[in-house]
C-alpha positions as CSV (number, residue, x, y, z in Angstrom):
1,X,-2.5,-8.6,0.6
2,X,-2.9,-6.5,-2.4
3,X,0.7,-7.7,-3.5
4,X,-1.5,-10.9,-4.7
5,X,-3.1,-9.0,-7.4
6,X,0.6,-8.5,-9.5
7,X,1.5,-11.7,-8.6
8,X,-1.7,-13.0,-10.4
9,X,-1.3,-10.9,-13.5
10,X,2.8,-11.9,-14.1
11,X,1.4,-15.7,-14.0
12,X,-1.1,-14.8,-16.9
13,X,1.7,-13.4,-18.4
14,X,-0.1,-10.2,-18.9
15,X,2.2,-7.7,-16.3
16,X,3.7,-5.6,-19.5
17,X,-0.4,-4.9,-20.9
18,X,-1.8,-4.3,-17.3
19,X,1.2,-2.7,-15.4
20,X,0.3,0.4,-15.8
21,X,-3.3,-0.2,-14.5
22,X,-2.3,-2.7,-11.7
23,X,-0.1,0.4,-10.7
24,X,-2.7,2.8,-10.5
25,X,-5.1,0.4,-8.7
26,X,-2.5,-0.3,-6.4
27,X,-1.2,3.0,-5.9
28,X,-5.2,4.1,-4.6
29,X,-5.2,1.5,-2.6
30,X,-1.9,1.8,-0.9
31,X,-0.5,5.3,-1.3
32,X,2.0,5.2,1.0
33,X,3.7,1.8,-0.9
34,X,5.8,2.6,-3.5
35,X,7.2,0.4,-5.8
């Protein structure tokens, strides 16, 4: 479950510095989900 990873980074609170890297690791990893 690659969903795990964003969960993981809103509990450190740290979504807002990292979404745009979360998103692009996310996005390689699952190009056909979009958000």
């Amino acid at each position: 479950m690659q969903n795990k990873k964003l969960v993981i980074f809103d509990f450190d609170g740290v979504l807002i510095n990292t979404a745009d890297l979360a998103y692009e690791i996310h996005r390689n990893v699952n190009p056909h989900f979009t958000f």
